[in-house]
mmCIF file of the protein (N, C-alpha, C, O) and its ligand, coordinates in Angstrom:
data_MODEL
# 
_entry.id   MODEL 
# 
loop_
_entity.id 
_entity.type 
_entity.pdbx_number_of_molecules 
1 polymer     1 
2 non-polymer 1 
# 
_entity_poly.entity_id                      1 
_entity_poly.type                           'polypeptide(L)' 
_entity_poly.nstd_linkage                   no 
_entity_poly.nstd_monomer                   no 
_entity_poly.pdbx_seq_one_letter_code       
;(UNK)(UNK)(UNK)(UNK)(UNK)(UNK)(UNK)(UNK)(UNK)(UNK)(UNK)(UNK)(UNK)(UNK)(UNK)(UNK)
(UNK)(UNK)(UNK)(UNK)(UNK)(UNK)(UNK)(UNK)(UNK)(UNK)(UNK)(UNK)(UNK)(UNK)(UNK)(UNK)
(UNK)(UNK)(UNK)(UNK)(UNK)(UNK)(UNK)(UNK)(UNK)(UNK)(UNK)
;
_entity_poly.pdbx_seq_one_letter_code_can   XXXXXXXXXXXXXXXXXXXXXXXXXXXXXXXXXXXXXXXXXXX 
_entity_poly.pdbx_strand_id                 A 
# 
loop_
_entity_poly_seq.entity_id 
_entity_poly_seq.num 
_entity_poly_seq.mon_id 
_entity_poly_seq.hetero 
1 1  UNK n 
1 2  UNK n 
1 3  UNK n 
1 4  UNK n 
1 5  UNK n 
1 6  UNK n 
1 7  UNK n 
1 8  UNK n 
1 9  UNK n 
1 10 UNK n 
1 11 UNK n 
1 12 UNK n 
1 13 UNK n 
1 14 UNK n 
1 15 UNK n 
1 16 UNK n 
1 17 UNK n 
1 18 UNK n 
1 19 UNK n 
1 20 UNK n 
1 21 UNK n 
1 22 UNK n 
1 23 UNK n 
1 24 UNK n 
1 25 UNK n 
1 26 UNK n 
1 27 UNK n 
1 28 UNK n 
1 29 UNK n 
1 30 UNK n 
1 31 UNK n 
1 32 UNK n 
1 33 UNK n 
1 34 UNK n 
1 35 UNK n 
1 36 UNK n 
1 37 UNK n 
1 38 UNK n 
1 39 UNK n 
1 40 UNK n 
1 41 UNK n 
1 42 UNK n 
1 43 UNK n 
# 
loop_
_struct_asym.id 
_struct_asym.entity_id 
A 1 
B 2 
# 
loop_
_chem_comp.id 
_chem_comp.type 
_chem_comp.mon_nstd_flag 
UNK 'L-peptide linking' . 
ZN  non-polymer         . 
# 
_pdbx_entity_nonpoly.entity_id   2 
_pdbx_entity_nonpoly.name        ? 
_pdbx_entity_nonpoly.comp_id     ZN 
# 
_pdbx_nonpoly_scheme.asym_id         B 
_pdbx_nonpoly_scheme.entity_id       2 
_pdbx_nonpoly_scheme.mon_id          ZN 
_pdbx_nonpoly_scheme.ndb_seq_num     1 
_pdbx_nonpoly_scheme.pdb_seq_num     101 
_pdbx_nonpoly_scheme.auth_seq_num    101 
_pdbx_nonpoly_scheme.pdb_mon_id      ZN 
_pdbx_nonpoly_scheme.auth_mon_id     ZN 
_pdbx_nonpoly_scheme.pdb_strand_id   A 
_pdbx_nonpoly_scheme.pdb_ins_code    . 
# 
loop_
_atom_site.group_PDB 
_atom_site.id 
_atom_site.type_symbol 
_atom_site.label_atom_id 
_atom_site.label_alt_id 
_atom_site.label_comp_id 
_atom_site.label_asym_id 
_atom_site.label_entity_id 
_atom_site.label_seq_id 
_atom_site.pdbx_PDB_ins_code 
_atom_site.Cartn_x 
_atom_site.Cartn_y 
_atom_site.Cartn_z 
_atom_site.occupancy 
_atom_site.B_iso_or_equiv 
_atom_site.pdbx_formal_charge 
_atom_site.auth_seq_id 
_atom_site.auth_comp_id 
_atom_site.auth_asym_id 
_atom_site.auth_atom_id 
_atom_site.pdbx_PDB_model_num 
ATOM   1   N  N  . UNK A 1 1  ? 113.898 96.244  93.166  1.00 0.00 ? 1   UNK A N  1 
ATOM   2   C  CA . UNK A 1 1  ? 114.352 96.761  91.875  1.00 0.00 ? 1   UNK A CA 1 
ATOM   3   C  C  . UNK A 1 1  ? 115.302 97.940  92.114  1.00 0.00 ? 1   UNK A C  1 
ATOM   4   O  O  . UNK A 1 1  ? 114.913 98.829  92.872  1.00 0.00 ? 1   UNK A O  1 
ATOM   5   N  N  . UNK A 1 2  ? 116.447 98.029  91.571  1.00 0.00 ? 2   UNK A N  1 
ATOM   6   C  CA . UNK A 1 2  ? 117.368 98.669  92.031  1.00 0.00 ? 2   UNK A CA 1 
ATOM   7   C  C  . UNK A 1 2  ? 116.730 100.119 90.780  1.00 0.00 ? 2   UNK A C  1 
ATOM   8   O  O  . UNK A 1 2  ? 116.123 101.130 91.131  1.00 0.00 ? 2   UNK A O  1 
ATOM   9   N  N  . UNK A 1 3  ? 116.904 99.954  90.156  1.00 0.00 ? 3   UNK A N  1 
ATOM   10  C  CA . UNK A 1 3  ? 116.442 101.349 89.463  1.00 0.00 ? 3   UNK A CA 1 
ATOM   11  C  C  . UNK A 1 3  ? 115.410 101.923 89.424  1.00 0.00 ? 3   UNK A C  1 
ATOM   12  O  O  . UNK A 1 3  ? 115.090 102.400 88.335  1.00 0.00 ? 3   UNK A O  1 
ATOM   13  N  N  . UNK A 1 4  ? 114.515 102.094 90.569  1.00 0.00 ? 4   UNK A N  1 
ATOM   14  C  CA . UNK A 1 4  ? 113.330 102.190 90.689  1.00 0.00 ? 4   UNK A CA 1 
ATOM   15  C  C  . UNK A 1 4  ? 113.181 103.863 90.653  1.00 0.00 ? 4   UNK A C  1 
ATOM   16  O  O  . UNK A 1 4  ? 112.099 104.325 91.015  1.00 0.00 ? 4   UNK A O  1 
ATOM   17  N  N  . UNK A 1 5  ? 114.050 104.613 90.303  1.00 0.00 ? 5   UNK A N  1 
ATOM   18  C  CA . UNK A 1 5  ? 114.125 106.103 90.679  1.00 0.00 ? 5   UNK A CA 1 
ATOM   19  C  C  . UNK A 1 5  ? 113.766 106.831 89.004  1.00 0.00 ? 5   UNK A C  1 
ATOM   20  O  O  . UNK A 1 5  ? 114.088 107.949 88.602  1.00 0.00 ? 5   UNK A O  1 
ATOM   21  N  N  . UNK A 1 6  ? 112.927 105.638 88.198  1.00 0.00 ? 6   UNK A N  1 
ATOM   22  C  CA . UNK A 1 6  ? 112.949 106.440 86.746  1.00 0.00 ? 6   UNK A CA 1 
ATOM   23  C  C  . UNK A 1 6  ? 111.480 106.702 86.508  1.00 0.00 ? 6   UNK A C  1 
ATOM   24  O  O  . UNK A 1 6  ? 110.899 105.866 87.200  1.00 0.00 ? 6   UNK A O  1 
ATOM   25  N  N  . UNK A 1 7  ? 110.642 107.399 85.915  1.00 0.00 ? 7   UNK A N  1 
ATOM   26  C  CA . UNK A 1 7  ? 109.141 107.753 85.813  1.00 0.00 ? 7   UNK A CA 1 
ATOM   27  C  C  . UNK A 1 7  ? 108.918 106.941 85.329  1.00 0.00 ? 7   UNK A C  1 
ATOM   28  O  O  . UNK A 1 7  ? 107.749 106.561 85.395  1.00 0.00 ? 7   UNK A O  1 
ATOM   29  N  N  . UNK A 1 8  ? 109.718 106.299 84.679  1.00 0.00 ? 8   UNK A N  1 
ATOM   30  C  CA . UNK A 1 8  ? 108.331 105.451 83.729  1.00 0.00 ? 8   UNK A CA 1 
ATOM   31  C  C  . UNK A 1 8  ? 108.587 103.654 83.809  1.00 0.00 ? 8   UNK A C  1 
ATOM   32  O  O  . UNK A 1 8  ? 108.491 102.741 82.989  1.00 0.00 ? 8   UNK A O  1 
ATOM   33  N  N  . UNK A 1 9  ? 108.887 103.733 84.997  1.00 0.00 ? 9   UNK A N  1 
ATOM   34  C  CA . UNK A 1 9  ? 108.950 102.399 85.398  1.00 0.00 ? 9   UNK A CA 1 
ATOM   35  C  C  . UNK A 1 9  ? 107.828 101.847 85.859  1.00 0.00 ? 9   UNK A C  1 
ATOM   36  O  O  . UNK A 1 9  ? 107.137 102.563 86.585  1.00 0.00 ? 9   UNK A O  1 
ATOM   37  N  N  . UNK A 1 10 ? 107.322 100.351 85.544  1.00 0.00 ? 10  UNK A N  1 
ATOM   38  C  CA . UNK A 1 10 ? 106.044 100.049 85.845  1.00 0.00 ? 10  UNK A CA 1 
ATOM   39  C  C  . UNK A 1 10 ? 104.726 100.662 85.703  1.00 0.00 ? 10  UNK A C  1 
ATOM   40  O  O  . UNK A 1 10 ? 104.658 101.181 84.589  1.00 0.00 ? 10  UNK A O  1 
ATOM   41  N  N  . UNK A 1 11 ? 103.814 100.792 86.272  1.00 0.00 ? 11  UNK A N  1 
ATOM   42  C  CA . UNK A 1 11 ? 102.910 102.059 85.699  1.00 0.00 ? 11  UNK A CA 1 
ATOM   43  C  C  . UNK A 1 11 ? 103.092 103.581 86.118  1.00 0.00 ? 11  UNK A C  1 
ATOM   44  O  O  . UNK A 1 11 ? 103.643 104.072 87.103  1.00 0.00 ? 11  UNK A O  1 
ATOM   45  N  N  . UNK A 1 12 ? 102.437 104.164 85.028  1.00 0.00 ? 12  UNK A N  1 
ATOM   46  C  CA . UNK A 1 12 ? 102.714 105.480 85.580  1.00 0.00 ? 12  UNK A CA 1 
ATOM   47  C  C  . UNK A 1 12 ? 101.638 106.165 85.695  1.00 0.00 ? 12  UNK A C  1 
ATOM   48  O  O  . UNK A 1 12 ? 100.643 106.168 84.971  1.00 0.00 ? 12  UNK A O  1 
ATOM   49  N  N  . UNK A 1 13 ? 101.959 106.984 87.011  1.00 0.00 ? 13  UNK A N  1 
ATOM   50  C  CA . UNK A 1 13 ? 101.177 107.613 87.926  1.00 0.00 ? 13  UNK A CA 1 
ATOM   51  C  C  . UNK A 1 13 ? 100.161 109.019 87.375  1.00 0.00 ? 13  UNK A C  1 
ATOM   52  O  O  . UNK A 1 13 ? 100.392 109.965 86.622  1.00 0.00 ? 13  UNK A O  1 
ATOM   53  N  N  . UNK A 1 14 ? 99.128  108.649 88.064  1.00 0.00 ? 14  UNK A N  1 
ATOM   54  C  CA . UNK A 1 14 ? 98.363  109.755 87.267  1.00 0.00 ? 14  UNK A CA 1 
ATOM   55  C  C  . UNK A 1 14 ? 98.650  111.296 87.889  1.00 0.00 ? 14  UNK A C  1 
ATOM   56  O  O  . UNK A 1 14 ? 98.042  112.360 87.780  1.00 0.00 ? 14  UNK A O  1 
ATOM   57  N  N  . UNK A 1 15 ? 99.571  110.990 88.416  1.00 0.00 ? 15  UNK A N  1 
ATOM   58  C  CA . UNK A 1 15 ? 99.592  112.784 89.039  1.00 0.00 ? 15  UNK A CA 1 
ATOM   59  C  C  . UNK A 1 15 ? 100.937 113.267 88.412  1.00 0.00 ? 15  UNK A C  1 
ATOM   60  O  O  . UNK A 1 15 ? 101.961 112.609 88.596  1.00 0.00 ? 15  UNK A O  1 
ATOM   61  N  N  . UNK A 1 16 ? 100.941 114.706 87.484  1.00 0.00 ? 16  UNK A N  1 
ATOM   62  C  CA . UNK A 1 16 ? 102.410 115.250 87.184  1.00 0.00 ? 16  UNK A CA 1 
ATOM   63  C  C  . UNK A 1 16 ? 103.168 116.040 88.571  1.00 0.00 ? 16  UNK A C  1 
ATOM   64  O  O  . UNK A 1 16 ? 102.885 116.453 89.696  1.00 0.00 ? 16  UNK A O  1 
ATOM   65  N  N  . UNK A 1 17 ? 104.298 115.926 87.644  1.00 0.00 ? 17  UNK A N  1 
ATOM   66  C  CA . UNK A 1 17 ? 105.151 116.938 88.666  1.00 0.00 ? 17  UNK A CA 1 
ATOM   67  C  C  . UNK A 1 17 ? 104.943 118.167 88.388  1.00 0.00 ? 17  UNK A C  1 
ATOM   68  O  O  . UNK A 1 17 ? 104.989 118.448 87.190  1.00 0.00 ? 17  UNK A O  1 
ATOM   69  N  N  . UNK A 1 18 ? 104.663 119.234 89.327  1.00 0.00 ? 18  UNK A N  1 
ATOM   70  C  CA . UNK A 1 18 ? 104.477 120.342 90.164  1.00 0.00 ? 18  UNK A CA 1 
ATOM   71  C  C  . UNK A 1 18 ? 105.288 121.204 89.147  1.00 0.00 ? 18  UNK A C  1 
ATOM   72  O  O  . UNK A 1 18 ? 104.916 122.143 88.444  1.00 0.00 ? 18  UNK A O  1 
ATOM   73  N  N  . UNK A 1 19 ? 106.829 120.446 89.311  1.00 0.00 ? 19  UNK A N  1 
ATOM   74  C  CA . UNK A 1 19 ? 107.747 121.761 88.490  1.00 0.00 ? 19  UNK A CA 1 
ATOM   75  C  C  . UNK A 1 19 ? 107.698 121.435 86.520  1.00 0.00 ? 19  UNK A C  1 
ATOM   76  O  O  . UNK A 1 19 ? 107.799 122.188 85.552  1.00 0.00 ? 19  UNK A O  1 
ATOM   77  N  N  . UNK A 1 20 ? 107.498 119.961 86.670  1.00 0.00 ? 20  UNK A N  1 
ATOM   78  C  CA . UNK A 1 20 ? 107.841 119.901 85.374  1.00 0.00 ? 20  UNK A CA 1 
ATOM   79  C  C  . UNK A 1 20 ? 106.686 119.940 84.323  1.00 0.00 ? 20  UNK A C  1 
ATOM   80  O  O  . UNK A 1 20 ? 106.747 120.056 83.099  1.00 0.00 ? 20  UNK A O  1 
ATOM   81  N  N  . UNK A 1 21 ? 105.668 119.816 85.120  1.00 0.00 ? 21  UNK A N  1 
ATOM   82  C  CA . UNK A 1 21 ? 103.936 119.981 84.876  1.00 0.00 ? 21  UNK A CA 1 
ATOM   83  C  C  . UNK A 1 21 ? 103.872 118.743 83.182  1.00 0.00 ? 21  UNK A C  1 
ATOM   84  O  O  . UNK A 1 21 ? 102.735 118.450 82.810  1.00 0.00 ? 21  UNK A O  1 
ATOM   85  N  N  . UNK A 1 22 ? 104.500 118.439 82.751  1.00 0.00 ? 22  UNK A N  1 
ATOM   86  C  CA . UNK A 1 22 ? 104.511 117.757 81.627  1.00 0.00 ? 22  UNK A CA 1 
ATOM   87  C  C  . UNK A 1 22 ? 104.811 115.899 81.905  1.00 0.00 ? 22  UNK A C  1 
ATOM   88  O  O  . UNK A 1 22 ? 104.332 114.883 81.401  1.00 0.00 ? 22  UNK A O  1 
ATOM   89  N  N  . UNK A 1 23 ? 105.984 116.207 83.104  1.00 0.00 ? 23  UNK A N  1 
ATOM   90  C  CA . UNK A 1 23 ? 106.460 114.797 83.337  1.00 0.00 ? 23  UNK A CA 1 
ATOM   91  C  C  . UNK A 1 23 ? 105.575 114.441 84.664  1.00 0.00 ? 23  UNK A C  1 
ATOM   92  O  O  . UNK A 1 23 ? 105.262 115.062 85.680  1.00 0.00 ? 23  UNK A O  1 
ATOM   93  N  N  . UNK A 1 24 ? 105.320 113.085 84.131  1.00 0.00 ? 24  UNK A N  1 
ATOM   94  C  CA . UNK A 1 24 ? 104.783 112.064 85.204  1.00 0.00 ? 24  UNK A CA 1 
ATOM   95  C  C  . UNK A 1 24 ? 105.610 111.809 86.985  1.00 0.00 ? 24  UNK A C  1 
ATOM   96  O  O  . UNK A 1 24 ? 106.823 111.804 87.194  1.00 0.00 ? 24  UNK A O  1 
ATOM   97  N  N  . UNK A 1 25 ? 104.610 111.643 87.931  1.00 0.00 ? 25  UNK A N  1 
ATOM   98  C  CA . UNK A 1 25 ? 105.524 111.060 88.853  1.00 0.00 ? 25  UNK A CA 1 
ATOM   99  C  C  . UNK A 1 25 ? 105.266 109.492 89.177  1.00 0.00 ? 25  UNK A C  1 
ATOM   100 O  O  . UNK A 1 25 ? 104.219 108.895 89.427  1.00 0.00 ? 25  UNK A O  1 
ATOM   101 N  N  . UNK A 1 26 ? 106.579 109.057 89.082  1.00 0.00 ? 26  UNK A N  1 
ATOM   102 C  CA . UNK A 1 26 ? 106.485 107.731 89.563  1.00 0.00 ? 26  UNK A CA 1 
ATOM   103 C  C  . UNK A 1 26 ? 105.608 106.919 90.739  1.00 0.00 ? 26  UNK A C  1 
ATOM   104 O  O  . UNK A 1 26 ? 106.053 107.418 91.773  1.00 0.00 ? 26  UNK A O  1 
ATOM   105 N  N  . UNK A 1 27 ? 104.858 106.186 91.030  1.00 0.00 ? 27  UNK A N  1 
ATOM   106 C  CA . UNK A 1 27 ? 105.112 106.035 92.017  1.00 0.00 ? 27  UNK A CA 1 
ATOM   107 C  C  . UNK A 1 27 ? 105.306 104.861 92.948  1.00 0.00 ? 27  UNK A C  1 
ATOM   108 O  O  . UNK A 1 27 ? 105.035 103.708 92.612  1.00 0.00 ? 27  UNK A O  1 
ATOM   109 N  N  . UNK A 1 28 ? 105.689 105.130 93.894  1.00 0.00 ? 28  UNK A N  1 
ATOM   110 C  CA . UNK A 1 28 ? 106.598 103.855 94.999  1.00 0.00 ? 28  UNK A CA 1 
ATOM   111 C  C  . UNK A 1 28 ? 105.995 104.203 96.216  1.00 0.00 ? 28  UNK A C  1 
ATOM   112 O  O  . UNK A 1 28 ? 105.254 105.101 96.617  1.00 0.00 ? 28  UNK A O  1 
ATOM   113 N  N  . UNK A 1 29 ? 106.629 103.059 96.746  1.00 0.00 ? 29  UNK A N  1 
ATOM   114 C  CA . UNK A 1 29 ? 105.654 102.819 97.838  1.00 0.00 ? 29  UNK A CA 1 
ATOM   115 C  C  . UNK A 1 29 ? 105.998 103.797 99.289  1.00 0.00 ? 29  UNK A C  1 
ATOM   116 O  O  . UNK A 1 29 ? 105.372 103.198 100.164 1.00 0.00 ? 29  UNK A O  1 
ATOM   117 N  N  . UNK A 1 30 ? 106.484 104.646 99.753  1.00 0.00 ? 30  UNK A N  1 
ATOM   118 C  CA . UNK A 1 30 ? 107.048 105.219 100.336 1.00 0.00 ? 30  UNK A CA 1 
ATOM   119 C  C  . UNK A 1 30 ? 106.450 106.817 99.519  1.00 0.00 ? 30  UNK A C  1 
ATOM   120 O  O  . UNK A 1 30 ? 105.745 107.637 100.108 1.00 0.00 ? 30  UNK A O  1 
ATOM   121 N  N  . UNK A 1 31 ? 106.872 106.945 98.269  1.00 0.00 ? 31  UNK A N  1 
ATOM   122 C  CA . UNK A 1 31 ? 107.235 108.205 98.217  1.00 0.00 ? 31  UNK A CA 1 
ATOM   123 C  C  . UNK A 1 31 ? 106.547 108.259 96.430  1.00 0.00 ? 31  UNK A C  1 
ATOM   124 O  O  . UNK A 1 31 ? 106.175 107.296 95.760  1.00 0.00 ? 31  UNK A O  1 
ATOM   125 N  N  . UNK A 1 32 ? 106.563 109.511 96.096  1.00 0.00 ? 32  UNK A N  1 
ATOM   126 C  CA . UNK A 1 32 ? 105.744 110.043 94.411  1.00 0.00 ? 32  UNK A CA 1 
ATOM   127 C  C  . UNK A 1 32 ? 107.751 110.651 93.848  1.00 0.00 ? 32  UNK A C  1 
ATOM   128 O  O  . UNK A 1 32 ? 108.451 111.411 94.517  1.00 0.00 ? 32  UNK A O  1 
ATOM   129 N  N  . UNK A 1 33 ? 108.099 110.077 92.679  1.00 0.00 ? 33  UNK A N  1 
ATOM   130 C  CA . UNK A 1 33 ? 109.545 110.713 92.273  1.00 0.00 ? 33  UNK A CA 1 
ATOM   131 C  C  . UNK A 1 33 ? 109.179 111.322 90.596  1.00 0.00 ? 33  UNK A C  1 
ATOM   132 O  O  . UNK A 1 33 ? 108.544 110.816 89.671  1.00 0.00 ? 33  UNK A O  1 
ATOM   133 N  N  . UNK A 1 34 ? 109.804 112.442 90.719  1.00 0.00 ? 34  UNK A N  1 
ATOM   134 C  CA . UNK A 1 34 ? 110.196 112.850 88.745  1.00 0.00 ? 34  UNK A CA 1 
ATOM   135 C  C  . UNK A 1 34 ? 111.410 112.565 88.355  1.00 0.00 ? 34  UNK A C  1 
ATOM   136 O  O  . UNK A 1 34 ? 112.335 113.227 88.825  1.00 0.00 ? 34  UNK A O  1 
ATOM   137 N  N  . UNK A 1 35 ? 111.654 111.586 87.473  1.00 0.00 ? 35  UNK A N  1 
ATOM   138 C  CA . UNK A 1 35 ? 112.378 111.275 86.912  1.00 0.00 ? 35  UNK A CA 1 
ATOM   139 C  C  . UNK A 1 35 ? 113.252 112.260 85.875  1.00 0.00 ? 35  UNK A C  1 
ATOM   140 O  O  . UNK A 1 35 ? 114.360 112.023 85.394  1.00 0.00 ? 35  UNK A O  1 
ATOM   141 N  N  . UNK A 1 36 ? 112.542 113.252 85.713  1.00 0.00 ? 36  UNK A N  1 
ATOM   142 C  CA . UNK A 1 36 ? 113.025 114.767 85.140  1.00 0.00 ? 36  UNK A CA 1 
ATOM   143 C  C  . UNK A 1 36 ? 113.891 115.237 85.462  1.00 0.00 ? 36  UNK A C  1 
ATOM   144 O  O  . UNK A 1 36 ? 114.942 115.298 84.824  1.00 0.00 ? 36  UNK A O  1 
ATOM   145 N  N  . UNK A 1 37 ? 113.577 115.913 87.055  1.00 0.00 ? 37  UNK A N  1 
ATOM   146 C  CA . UNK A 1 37 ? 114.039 117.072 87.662  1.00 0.00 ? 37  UNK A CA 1 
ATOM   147 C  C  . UNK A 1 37 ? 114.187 116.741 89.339  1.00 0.00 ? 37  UNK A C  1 
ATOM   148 O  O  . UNK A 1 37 ? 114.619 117.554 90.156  1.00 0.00 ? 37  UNK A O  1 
ATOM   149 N  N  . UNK A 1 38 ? 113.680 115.220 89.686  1.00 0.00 ? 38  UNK A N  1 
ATOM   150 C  CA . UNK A 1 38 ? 114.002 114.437 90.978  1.00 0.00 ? 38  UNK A CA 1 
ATOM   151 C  C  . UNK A 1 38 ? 113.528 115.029 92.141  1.00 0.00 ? 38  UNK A C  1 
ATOM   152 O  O  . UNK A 1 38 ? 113.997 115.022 93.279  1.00 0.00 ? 38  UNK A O  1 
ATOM   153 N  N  . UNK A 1 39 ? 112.466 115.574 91.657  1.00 0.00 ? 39  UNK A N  1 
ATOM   154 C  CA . UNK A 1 39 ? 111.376 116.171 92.834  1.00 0.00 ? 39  UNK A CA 1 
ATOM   155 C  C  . UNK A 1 39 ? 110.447 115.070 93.172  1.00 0.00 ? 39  UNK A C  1 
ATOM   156 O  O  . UNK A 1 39 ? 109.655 114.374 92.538  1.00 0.00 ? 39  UNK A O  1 
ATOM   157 N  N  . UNK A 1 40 ? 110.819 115.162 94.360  1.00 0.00 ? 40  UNK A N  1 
ATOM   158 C  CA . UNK A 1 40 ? 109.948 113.908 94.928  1.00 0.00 ? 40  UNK A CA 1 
ATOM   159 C  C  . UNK A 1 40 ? 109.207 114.321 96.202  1.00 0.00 ? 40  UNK A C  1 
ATOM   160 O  O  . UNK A 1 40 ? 109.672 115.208 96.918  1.00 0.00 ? 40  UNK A O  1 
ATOM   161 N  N  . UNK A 1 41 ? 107.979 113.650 96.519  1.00 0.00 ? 41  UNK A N  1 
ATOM   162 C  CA . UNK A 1 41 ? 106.699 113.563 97.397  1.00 0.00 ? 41  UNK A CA 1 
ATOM   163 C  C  . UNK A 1 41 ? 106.188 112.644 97.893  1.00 0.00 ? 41  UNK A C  1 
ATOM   164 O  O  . UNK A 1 41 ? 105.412 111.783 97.480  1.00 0.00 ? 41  UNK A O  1 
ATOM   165 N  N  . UNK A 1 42 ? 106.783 112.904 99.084  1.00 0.00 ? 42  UNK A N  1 
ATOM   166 C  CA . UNK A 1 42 ? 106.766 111.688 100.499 1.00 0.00 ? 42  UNK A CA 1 
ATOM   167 C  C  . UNK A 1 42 ? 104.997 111.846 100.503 1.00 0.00 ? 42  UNK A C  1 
ATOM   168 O  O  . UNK A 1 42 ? 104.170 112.697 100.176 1.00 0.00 ? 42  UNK A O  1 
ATOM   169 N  N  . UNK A 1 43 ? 105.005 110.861 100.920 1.00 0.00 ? 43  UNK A N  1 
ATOM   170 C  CA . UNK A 1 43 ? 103.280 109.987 100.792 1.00 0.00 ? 43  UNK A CA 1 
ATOM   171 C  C  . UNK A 1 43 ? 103.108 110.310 102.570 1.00 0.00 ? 43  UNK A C  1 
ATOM   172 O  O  . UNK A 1 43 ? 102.093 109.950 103.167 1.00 0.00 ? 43  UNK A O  1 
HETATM 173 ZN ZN . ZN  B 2 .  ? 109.881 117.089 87.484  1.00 0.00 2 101 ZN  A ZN 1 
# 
Protein backbone atom coordinates (compact mmCIF):
# COMPACT_ATOMS: atom_id res chain seq x y z
CA UNK A 1 0.00 0.00 0.00
CA UNK A 2 1.63 2.97 -1.14
CA UNK A 3 0.04 5.43 1.32
CA UNK A 4 0.61 3.69 4.24
CA UNK A 5 2.21 6.84 6.08
CA UNK A 6 -1.50 8.16 7.29
CA UNK A 7 -2.88 7.30 11.09
CA UNK A 8 -5.78 6.18 10.32
CA UNK A 9 -5.22 3.69 7.88
CA UNK A 10 -6.43 0.21 8.65
CA UNK A 11 -6.68 -0.13 12.35
CA UNK A 12 -5.61 2.17 14.66
CA UNK A 13 -3.16 1.72 17.15
CA UNK A 14 -3.73 1.88 20.69
CA UNK A 15 -0.73 3.88 21.61
CA UNK A 16 -0.76 8.02 21.01
CA UNK A 17 1.90 10.08 19.92
CA UNK A 18 4.28 11.38 22.55
CA UNK A 19 4.16 14.97 20.94
CA UNK A 20 0.73 15.13 19.76
CA UNK A 21 -0.73 13.18 22.86
CA UNK A 22 -4.28 13.42 21.08
CA UNK A 23 -3.29 11.73 17.67
CA UNK A 24 -3.04 8.06 17.21
CA UNK A 25 0.06 6.16 15.92
CA UNK A 26 -0.24 4.10 13.07
CA UNK A 27 0.99 1.05 13.01
CA UNK A 28 3.27 -0.93 10.42
CA UNK A 29 5.19 -3.45 10.45
CA UNK A 30 8.65 -2.11 10.82
CA UNK A 31 7.88 1.00 12.60
CA UNK A 32 4.73 3.11 15.00
CA UNK A 33 4.07 6.69 12.51
CA UNK A 34 1.85 10.11 13.43
CA UNK A 35 0.23 11.09 10.78
CA UNK A 36 0.07 14.66 12.51
CA UNK A 37 3.42 15.70 13.12
CA UNK A 38 5.43 12.38 11.42
CA UNK A 39 7.01 11.25 14.52
CA UNK A 40 7.70 7.94 14.16
CA UNK A 41 8.92 4.75 16.41
CA UNK A 42 11.04 2.11 15.11
CA UNK A 43 9.76 -1.18 16.74
ZN1 LIG B 1 2.16 13.42 16.37
Amino acid sequence: MARGDYYEDGELSKDRCPRCEDAFLADHSDRQHCGRCGYTEWK
